[in-house]
Every structure is written in C-alpha cells, then in structure tokens.
C-alpha positions as a Markdown table, in Angstrom:
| # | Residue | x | y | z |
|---|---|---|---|---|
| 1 | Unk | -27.4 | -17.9 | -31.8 |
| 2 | Unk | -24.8 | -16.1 | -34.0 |
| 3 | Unk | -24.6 | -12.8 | -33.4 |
| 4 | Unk | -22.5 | -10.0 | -35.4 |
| 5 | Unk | -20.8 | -7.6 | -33.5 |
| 6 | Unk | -20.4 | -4.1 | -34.7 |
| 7 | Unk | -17.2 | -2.7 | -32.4 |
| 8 | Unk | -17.5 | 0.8 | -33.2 |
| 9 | Unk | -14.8 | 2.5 | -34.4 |
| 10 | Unk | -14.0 | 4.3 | -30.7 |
| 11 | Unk | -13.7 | 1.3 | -29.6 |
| 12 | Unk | -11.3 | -0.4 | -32.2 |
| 13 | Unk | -9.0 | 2.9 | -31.8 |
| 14 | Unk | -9.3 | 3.4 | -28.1 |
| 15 | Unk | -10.9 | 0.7 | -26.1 |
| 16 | Unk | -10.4 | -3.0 | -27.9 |
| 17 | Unk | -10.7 | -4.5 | -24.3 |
| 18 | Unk | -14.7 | -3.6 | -24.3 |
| 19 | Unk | -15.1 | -5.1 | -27.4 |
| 20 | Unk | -13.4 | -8.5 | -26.4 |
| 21 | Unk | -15.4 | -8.0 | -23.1 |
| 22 | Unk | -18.8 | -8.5 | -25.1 |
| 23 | Unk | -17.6 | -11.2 | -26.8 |
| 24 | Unk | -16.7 | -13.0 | -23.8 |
| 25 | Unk | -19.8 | -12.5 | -22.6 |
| 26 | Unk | -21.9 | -13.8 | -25.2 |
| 27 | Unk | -19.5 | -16.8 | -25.8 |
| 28 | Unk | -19.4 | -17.8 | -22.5 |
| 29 | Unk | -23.5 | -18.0 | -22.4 |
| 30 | Unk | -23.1 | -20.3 | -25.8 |
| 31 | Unk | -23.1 | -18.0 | -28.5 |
| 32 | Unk | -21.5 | -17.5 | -31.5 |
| 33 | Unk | -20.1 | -13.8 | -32.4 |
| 34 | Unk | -19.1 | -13.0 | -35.8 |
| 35 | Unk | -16.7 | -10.0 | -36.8 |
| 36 | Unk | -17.5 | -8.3 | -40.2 |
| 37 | Unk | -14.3 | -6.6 | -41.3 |
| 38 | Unk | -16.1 | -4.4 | -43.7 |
| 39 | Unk | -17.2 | -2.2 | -40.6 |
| 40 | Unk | -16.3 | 1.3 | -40.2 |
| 41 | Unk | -17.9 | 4.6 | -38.3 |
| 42 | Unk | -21.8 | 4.5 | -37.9 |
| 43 | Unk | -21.5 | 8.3 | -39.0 |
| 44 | Unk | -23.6 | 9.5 | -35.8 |
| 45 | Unk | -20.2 | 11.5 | -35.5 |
| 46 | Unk | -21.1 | 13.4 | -39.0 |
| 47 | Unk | -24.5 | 13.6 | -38.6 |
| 48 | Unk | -24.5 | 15.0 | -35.2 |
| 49 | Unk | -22.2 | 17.9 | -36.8 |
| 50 | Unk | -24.2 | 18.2 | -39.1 |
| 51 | Unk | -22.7 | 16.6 | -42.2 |
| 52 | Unk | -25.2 | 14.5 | -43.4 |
| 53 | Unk | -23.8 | 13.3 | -46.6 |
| 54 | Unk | -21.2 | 12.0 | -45.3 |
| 55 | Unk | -22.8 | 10.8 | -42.7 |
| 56 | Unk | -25.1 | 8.8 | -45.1 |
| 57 | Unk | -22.4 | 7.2 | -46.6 |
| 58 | Unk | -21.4 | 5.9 | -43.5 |
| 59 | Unk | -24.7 | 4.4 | -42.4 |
| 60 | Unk | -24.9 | 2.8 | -46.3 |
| 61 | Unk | -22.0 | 1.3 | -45.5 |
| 62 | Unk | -22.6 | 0.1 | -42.0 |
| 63 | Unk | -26.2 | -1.8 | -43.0 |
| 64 | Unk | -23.9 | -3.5 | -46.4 |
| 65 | Unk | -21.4 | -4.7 | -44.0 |
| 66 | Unk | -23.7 | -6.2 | -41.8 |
| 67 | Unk | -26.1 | -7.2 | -44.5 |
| 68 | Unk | -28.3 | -10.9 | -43.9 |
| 69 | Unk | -27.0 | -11.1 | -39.5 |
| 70 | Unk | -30.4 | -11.7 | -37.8 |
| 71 | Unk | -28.9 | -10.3 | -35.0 |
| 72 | Unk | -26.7 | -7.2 | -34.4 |
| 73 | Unk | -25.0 | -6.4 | -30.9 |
| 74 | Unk | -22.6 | -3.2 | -30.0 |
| 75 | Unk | -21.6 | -2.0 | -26.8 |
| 76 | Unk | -22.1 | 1.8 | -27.3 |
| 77 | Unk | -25.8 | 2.9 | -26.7 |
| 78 | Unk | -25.3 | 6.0 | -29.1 |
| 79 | Unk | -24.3 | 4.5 | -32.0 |
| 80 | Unk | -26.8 | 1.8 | -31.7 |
| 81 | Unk | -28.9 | 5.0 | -31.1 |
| 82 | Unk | -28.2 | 6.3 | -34.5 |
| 83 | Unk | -28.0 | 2.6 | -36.4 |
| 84 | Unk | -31.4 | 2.2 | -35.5 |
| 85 | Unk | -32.7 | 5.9 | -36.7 |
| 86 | Unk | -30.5 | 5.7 | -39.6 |
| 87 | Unk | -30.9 | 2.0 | -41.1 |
| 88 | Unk | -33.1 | -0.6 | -41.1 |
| 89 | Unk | -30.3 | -3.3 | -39.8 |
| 90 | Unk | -31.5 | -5.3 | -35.9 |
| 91 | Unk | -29.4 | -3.9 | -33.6 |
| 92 | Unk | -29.2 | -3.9 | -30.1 |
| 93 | Unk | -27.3 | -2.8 | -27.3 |
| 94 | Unk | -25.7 | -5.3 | -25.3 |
| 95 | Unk | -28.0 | -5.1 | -22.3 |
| 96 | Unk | -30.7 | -5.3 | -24.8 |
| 97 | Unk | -29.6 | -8.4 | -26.5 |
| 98 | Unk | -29.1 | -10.0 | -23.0 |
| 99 | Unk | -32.0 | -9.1 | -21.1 |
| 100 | Unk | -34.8 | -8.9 | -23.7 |
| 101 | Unk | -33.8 | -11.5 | -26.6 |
| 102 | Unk | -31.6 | -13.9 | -24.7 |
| 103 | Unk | -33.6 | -13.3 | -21.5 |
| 104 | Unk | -30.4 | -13.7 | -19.4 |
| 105 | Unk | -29.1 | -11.3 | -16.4 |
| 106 | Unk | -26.9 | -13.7 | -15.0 |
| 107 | Unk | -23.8 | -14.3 | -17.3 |
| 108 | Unk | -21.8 | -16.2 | -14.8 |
| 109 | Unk | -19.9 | -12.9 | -13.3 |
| 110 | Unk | -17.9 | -12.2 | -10.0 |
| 111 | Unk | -16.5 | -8.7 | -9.6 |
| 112 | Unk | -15.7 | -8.4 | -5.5 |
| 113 | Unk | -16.0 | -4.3 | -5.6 |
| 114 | Unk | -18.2 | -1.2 | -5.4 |
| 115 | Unk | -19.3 | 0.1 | -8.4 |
| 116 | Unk | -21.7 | 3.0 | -9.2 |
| 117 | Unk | -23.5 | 3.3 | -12.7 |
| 118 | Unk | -24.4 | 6.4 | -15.0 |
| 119 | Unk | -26.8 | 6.1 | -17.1 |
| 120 | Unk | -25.2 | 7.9 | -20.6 |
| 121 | Unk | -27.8 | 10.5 | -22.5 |
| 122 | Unk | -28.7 | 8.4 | -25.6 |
| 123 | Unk | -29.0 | 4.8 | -23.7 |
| 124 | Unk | -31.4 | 6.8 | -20.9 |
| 125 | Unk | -33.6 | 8.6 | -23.5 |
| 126 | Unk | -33.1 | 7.6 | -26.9 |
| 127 | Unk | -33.0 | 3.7 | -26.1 |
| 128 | Unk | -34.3 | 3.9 | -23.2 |
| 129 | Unk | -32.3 | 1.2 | -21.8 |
| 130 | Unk | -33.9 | 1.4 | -17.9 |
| 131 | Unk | -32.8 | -0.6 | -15.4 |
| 132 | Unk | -31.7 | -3.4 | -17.6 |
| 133 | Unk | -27.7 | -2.7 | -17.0 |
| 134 | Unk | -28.5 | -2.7 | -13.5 |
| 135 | Unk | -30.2 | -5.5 | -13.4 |
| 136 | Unk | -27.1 | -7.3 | -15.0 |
| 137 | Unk | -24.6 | -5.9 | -12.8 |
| 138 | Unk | -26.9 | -6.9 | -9.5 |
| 139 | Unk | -26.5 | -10.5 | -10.9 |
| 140 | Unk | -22.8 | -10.1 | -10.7 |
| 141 | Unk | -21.4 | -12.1 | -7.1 |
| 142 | Unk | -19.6 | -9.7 | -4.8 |
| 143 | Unk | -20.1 | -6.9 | -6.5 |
| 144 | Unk | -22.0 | -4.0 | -4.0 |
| 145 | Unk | -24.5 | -1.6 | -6.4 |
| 146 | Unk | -23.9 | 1.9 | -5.2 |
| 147 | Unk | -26.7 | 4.8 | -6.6 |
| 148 | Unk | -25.4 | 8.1 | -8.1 |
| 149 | Unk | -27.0 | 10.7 | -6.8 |
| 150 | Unk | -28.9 | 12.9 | -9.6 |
| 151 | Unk | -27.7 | 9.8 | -12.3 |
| 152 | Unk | -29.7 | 11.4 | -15.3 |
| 153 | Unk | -27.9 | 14.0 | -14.6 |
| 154 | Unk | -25.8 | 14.5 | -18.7 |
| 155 | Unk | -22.0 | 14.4 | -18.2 |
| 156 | Unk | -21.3 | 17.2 | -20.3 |
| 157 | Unk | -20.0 | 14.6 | -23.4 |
| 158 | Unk | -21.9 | 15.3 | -26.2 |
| 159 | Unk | -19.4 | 14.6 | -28.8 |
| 160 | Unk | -18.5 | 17.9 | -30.1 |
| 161 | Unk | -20.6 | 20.0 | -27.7 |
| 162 | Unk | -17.9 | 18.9 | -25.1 |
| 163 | Unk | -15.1 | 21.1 | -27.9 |
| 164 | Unk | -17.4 | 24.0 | -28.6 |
| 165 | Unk | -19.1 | 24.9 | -25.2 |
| 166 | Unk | -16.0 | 23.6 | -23.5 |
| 167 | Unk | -16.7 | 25.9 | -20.0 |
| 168 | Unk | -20.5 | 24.6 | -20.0 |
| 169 | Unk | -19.3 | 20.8 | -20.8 |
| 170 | Unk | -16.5 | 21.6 | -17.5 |
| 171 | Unk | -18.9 | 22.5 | -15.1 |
| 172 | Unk | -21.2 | 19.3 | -16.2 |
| 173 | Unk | -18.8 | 17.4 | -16.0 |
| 174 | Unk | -17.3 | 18.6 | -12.2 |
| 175 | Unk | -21.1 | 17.9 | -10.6 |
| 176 | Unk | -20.5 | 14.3 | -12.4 |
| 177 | Unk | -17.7 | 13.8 | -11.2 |
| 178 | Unk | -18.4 | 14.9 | -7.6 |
| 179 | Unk | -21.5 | 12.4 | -7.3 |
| 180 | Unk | -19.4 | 10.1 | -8.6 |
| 181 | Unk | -17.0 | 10.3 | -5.6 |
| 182 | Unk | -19.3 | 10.9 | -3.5 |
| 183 | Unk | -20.5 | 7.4 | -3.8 |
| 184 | Unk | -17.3 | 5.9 | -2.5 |
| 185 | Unk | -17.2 | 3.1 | -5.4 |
| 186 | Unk | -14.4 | 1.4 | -6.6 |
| 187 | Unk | -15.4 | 1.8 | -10.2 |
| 188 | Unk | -18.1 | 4.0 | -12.5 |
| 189 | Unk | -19.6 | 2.0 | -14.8 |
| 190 | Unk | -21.6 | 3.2 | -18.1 |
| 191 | Unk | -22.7 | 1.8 | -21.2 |
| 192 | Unk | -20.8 | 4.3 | -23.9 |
| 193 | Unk | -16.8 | 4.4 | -24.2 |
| 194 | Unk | -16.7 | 7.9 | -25.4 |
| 195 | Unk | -18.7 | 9.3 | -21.7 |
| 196 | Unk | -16.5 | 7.0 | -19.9 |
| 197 | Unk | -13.4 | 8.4 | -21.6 |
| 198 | Unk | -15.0 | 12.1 | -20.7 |
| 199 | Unk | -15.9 | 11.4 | -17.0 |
| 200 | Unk | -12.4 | 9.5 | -16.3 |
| 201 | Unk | -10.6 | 12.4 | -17.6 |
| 202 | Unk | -11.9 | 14.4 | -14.7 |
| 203 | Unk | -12.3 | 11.4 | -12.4 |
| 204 | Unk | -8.3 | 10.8 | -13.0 |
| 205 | Unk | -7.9 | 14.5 | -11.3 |
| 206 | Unk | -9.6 | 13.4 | -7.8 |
| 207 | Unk | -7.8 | 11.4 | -5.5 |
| 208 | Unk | -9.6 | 8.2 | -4.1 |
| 209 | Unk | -12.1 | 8.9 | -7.6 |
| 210 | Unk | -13.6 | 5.6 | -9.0 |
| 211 | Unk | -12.0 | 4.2 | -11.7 |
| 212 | Unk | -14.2 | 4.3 | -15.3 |
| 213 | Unk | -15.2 | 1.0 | -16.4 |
| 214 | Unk | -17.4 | -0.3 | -19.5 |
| 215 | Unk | -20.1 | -2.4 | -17.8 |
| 216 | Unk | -19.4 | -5.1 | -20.6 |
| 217 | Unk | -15.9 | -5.7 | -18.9 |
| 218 | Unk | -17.2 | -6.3 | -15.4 |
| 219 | Unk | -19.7 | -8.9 | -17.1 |
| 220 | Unk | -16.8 | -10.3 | -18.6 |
| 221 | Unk | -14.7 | -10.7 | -15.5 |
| 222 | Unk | -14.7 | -13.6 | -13.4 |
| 223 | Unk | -12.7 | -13.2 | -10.3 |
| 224 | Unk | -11.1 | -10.3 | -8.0 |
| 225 | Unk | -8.9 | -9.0 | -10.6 |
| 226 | Unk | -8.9 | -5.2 | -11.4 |
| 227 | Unk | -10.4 | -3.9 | -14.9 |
| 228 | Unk | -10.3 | -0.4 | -16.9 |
C-alpha cells in the first residue's frame, strides 16, 4: 500500500525521530510511505484559539497537498483529530492504520523495558483510539505493559490552555506526573508529541521519572537500545 505521511509541523520542528519512527514501521511491514513537501500546520493550533480564518487556510492547504493519496497516516492523534473534522482527506492515526486497515499488531518490535501508556485527550475521546496502542505495544517482545493509575486522567496540555490557566495546567500536570512514577516504568508512552513534550517537562524534575517516549519509536525499535 502507499501511504502518505502527514509529519505535523511539531514534529518536523521538534521531534523528526517520531516521524522517521512511523515510517520505519510501515516500511518494515512492506509499505510504501510517500512525503508531500507541500505540507504545513493542520491549523488545529488556529482554530483552537479561535482564529478560524486562518485556520481555514491551513486545512485548504493541508487536503491540496495531500490531494488523490488513498491513504493518510500521522502520528499525532489531535491533528488527525482536527483533519478529519476539518477536511474531507482519509486520515488515520497510526494505530488506526495498523490495527484496523492493515490489521497488524505485531510489527516485528523488541523493546526489553517497562513502559506505561497515557492515553492523550483527543486520541481517548475524539478518535476514540481504545486499546488499539496497547494492543500494539503488548505485541512488542520484552517489553512489560505497566497501567497508569487514573490514565484518562488530561495532562493539563491543551495547547494554549497550558499558557493561559498556567496554575490549573501545573497542578494537572503534577497528579500526571506522580501516577506516572508511581508505575515504576522505564518509559511513558503516548500517542501526541506536544503532551509528551508537556508531561516530560515535569517528568524531567523527578528523579528515577520515566522517560517520555512516542509509542511510534518503540514500534520502530528493534533491540535493547534506549529511545526518547
């Protein structure tokens, strides 16, 4: 199958390793993955602060870029979120594209730690992604699954919320942070860069914390060596 991969601009900036991660995923099960340079924001950044003209542009754009791909894959469940509220283009999340179109949870992975998983806001009730990450990473060899206590529990992200109710966003983000030790994992695994990036900035103040990790790169890994 080729597949086009929309990166997301976060990711491009901040976090190119999870974008190579889900292309070595899908090319390792066979696939083909295509890059469309045209790419740019989704706008859900815009929209969600509520400039919607802008953020129209931005989803025009988007859909012409990836204009006549059967199949769309990103590795952020927001912005896939707000692609497929805001355009008509076939997009999916990667745990989407694995478990319901390709019907595959084992893509080959070995990842010999303890991970714990959080489920982020717009993958949990917007996509409503279940348990198909966690079905993936309990196909990994050697990894050990640890719950999160309260796991639908928000992180206290929210884009912009996290800047303008900054003492509210803190205190979310502390109780994350505390399940997430509280686990005893090696690593903290989600399926969005940006709640990742807010969790690990809190996580990186805890001694013995997990490390934050894009689920995508454990899927891509293949032996005992250290990601994120």
């Amino acid at each position: 199958m080729r597949i086009a991969l929309f990166v997301t601009c976060l990711n491009d900036a901040l976090f190119p390793r999870v974008g190579i991660a889900t292309v070595t995923v899908l090319e390792r099960l066979g696939h083909t993955v295509t890059f469309p340079a045209g790419q740019s924001c989704c706008g859900q950044l815009h929209a969600n602060t509520g400039y919607p003209g802008p953020a129209r542009a931005l989803e025009q754009s988007t859909e012409a870029a990836f204009a006549g791909h059967d199949v769309v894959v990103s590795p952020s469940g927001s912005c896939v979120a707000h692609l497929r509220a805001h355009t008509r283009l076939p997009v999916y999340e990667l745990s989407e594209l694995l478990v319901d179109v390709l019907a595959v949870t084992d893509v080959g992975a070995r990842f010999p730690y303890r991970v714990t998983y959080h489920p982020t806001c717009h993958g949990l009730r917007m996509l409503r992604l279940g348990d198909r990450p966690l079905r993936l990473l309990g196909a990994v060899r050697d990894l050990e699954l640890l719950g999160l206590p309260e796991p639908e529990q928000c992180c206290g992200f929210g884009g912009t919320f996290a800047l303008k109710n900054a003492a509210v966003s803190g205190a979310m983000l502390a109780d994350k942070c505390a399940h997430a030790v509280a686990t005893g994992a090696d690593y903290l695994a989600a399926a969005d860069s940006s709640c990742l990036a807010h969790i690990g900035g809190g996580l990186a103040r805890r001694p013995g914390a997990p490390r934050p990790v894009h689920y995508a790169e454990i899927l891509a890994a293949t032996g005992a060596g250290a990601v994120g």
